[in-house]
C-alpha positions in Angstrom: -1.3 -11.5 31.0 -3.0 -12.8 34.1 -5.4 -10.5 35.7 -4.2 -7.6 37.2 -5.9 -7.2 40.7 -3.9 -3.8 41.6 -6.7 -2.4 38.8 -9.0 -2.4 41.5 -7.4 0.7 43.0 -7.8 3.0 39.9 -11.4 1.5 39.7 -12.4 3.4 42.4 -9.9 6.5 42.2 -12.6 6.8 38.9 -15.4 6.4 40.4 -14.4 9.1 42.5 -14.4 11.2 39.8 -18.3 10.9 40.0 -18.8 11.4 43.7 -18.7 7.6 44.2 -16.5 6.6 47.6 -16.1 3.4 48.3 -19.1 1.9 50.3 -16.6 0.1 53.0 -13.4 1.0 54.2 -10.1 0.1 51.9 -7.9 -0.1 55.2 -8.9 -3.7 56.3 -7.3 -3.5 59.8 -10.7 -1.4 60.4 -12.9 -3.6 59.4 -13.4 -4.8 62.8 -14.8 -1.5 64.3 -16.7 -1.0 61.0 -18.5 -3.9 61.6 -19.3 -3.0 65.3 -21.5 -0.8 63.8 -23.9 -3.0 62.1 -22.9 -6.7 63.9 -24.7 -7.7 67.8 -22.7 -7.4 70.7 -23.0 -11.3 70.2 -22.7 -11.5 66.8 -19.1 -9.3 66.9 -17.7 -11.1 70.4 -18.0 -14.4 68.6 -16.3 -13.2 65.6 -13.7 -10.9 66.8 -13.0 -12.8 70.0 -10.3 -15.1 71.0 -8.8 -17.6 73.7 -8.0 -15.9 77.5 -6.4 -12.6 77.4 -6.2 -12.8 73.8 -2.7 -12.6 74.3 -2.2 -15.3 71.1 -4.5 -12.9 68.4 -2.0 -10.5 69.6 1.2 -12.4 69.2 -0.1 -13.0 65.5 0.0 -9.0 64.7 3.2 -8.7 66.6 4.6 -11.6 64.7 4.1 -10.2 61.1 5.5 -6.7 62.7 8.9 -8.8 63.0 9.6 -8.9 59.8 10.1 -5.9 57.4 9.8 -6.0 53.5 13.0 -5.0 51.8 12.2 -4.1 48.5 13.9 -3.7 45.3 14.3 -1.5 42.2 14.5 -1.9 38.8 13.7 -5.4 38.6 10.6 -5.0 35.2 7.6 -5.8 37.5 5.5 -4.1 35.6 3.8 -7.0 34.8 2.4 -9.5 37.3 1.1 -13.1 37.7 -0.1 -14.2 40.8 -1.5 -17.3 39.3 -0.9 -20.4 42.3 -0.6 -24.1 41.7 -1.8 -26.3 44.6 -2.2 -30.2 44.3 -2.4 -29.4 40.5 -5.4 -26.9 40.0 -4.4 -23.6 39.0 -5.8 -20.6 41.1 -5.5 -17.0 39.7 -3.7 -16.0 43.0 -2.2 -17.8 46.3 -5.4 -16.4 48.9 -8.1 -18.8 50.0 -10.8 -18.3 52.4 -10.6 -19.9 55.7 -13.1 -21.6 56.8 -15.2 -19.5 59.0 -18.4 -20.9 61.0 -21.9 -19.7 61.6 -21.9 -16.8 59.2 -25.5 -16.7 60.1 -25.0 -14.4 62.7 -23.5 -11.3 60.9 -25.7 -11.6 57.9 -28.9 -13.2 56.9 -27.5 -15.1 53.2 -24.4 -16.6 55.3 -22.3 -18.8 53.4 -24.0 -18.3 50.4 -23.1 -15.0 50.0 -19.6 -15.9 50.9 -19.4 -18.3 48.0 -20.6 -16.9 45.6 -18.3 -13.9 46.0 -15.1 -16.6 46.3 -16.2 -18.2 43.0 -16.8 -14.7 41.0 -13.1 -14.6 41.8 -11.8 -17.5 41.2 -11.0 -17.6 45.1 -11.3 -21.2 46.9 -13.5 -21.4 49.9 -13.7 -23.6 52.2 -16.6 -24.1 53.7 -16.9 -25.2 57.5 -18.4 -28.2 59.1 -20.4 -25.6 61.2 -22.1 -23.6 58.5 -25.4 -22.2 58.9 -26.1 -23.1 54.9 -25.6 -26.8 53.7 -23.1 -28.5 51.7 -25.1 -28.7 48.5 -26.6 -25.7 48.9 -23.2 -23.6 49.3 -22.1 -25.8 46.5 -25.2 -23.9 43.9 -24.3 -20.8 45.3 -20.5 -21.4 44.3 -21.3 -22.5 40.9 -18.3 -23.8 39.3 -15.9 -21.7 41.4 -12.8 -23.6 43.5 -14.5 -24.8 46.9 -12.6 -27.0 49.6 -14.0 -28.5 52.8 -13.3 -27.9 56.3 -14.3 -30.9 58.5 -14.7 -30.8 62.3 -14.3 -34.7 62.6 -17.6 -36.5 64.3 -17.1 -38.8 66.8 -20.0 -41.3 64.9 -18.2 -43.1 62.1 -21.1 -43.4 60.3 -21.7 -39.5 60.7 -18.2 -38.5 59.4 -18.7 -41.3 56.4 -21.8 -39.5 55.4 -20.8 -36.0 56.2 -17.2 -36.5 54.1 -18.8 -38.3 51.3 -21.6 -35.6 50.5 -18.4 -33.2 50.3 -17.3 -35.2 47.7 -20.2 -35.5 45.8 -21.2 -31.8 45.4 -17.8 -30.9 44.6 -15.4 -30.0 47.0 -11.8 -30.9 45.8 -9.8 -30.9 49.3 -10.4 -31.9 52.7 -8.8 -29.5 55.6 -9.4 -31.3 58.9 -9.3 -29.0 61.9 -7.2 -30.6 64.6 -7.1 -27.4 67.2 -11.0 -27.4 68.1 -11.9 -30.9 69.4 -13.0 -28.9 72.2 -14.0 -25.1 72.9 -11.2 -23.2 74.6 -12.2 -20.6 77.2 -13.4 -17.3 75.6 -14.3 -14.9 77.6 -16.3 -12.5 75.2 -18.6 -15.4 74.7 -18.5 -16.6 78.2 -19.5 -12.9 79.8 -22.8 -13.2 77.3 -23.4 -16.8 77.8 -23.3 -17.2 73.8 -22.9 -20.2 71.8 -24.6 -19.9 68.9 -24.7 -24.1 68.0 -27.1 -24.8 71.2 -29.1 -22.0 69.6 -29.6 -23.7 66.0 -26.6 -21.7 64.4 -24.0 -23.5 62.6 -25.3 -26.7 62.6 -27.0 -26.9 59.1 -24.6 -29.8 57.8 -25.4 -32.4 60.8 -29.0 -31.4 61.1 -29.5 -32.5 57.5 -27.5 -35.0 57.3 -29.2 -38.4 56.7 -26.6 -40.4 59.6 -27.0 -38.1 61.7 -30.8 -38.0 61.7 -30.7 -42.0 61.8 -29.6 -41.6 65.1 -32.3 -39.5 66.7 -35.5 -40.7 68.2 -37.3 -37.4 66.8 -35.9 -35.7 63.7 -34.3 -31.9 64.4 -37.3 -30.3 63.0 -39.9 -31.8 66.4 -37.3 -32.1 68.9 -34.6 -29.3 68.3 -33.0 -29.7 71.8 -32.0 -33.1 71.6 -30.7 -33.0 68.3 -28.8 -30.4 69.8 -27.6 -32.2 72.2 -26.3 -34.8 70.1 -24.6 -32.4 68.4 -22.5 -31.2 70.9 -21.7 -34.8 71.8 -20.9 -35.6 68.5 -18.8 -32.5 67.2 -16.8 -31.8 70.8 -15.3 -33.3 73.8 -12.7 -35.8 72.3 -9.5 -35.5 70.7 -8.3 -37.8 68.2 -4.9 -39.9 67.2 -2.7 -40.2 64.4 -3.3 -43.4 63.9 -7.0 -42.3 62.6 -5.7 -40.5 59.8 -6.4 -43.5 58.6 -9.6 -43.9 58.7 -9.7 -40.5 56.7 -8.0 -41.3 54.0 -10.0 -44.2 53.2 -13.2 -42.1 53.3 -11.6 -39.4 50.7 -9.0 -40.2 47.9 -8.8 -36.1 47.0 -5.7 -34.3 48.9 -5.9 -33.7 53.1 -4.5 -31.1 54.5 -4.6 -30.4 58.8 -5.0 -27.7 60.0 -3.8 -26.5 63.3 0.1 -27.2 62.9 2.4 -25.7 64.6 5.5 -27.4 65.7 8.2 -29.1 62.9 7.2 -32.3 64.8 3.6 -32.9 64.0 4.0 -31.6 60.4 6.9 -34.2 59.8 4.0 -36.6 61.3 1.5 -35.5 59.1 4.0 -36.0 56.6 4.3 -39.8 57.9 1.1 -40.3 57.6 0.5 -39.7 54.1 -1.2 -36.3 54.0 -0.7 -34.0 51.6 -0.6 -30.3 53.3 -0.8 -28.8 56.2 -2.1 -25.4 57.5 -0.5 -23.9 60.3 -2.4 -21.8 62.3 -3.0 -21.3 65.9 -7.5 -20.8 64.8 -7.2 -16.9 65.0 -5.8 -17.2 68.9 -9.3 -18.3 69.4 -7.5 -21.7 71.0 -5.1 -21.6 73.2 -4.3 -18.4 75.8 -0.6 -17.4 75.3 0.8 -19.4 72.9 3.2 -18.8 69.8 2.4 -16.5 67.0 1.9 -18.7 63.5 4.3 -16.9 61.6 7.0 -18.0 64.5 5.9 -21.5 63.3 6.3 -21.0 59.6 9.9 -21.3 58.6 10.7 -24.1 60.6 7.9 -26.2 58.6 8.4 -24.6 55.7 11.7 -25.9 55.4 10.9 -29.4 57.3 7.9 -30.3 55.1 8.0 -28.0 52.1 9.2 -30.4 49.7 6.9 -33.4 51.1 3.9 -31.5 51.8 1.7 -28.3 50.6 2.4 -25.4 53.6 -0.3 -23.3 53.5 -0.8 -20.4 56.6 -3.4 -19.0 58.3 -3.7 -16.1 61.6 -3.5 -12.8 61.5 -3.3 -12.0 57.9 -4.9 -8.5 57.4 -3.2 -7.0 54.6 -1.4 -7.6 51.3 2.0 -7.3 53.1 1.4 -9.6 55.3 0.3 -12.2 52.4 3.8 -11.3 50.6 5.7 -12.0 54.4 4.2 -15.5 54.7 5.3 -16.1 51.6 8.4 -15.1 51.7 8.5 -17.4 54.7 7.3 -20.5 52.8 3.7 -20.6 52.7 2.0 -21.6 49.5 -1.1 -20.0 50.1 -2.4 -17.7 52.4 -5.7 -18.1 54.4 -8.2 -15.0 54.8 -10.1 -15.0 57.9 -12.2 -12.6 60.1 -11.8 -9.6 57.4 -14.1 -11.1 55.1 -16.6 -12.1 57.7 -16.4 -8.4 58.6 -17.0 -7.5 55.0 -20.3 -10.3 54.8 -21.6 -8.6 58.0 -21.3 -5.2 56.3 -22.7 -5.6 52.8 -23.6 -9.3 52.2 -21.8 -10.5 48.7 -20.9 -7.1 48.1 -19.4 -6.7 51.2 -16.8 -10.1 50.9 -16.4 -9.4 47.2 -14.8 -5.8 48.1 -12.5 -7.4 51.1 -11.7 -9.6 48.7 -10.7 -7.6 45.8 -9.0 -4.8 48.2 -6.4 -7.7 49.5 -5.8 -8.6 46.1 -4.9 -5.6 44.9 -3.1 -4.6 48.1 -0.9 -7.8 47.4 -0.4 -7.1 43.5 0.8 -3.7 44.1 2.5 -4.5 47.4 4.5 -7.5 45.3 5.3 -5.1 42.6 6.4 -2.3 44.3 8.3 -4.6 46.3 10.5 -5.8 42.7 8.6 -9.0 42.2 6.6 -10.4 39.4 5.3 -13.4 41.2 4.8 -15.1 44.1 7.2 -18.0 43.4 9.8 -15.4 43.3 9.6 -14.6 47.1 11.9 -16.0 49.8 13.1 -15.3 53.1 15.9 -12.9 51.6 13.2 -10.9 50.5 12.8 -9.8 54.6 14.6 -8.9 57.4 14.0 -9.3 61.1 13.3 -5.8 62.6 
């Protein structure tokens, strides 16, 4: 029997028995103001903040409130598997994490921390373009644990050459191109501290050691920091791409693409077209674009447009094992984890991600169970209703 990640709540119902309490909060919609407790002012605007009014990171909670679980009895669910196949690897259950930059700034071991709770799991992560650790080096921390790669695309082509091919060589089995971010939207709770943590050196471990990058720099980073950053930010921002430059992408890697950002039937059937092989949709947290959709809205349609061409995978708002088992239900493969576990690395390091981790895993076992499911490939819009 696959691994039963429900056990993690009468793991700590016995250590209670010695006193022991958890040492961060089960309830993972309060992980936020947990982590206002330890995180910067900075630190937790950049994290927890999003595009305008946040109006769009709103619209993501309201959207998973839409739908309601209706759950069935006396189905044998004792027993539960919520082993996932994507692009033929096997994963003990259908939660990744989503690639989150500049973990720097809540917690001193960053993205290695991150990985190697992920890969003591058996949990993919995918690591971003704007990490504060570098490839290889999250790579060793991650072992031989699952690990994708999230690319901001570089306007050099030599730059995303070199960047994309030293994924490939420490490891990382998927490529998850960001499509949303070619430029920073307006955030206010970034704006109001004048905080960017790239022109401060944060996040920008990947291009500063990467060897195309430095090529193109009269100094190297290390005696003239401000105009590597500089280049940087020219590099990494400012200009939106085509679909015709897939292309050029899928000469660089031959492992599956996915894009993420998707969120209309349209592109999906485009990135379909093009000869990718998944797509996340997601609306980046709300952190984008002021107002718009909630990703869950998006989700059935592109389910059902591009499900049997494509892998769907979803990402925005997911705070709880409910709302895992509702995008699901609605055609998602997989389910990206975002700002939760960032809260969890700024709380306790490893430790920290490892229990956000474990607490959405056994929040979904139990919630599919208890719900009259055995598995995740059982789930389908029947299993909701719209409130």
């Amino acid at each position: 029997m696959a691994e039963r990640f429900g056990g993690y709540q009468n793991e700590i119902y016995l250590q209670g028995l010695a006193g022991n309490k958890p040492p961060f909060t089960t309830d993972l919609t309060a992980l936020e103001d947990a982590a206002a407790t330890v995180l910067t002012p900075e630190a937790l605007g950049y994290v927890a903040g999003g595009a305008g009014s946040g109006a769009t990171m709103r619209a993501n909670r309201e959207a998973f409130d839409r739908w309601r679980i209706v759950p069935r009895m006396l189905t044998d669910a004792t027993d539960r598997d919520l082993m996932t196949t994507l692009f033929g690897t096997e994963f003990p259950a259908p939660v990744l994490l989503a690639p989150v930059g500049v973990q720097s700034i809540v917690h001193p071991d960053a993205e290695l921390a991150t990985a190697r709770a992920a890969a003591g799991l058996g949990v993919p992560m995918i690591l971003s373009t704007a990490a504060s650790r570098t490839l290889e080096e999250v790579a060793e921390a991650s072992g031989e644990g699952p690990r994708w790669f999230q690319l901001y695309w570089p306007n050099h082509p030599d730059v995303c050459a070199s960047i994309v091919g030293r994924a490939r060589e420490a490891g990382y089995t998927a490529l998850v191109v960001t499509l949303d971010t070619w430029t920073l939207a307006w955030r206010p709770r970034d704006l109001d501290r004048a905080y960017l943590p790239f022109i401060r050196n944060e996040g920008t471990a990947i291009a500063m050691s990467d060897p195309a990058f430095r090529a193109l720099l009269a100094k190297s980073p290390e005696e003239d920091e401000q105009m590597a950053l500089l280049q940087w930010v020219g590099m990494f921002t400012g200009t939106d791409k085509s679909w015709q430059q897939l292309a050029v992408l899928r000469e660089l890697w031959d492992g599956p693409i996915l894009l993420k950002g998707i969120q209309h039937v349209d592109d999906a059937r485009r990135a379909a077209d093009a000869g990718m092989d998944g797509v996340v949709v997601s609306n980046h947290g709300g952190r984008q674009v002021d107002g718009a959709l909630g990703a869950l809205e998006a989700l059935p349609g592109i389910a059902q447009a591009v499900g049997d061409r494509l892998e769907v995978l979803f990402d925005s708002g997911v705070r709880t094992g409910a709302d895992v088992l509702k995008a699901l239900a609605l055609g998602a493969k997989a389910v990206l984890l975002g700002r939760p576990y960032v809260y969890g690395l700024g709380l306790g390091g490893e430790d920290g991600v490892r229990h956000v981790l474990r607490s959405l895993l056994a929040d979904l076992d139990l919630t599919l169970g208890l719900a009259g499911h055995r598995s995740p490939a059982t789930l389908s819009p029947e299993v909701l209703v719209r409130a």
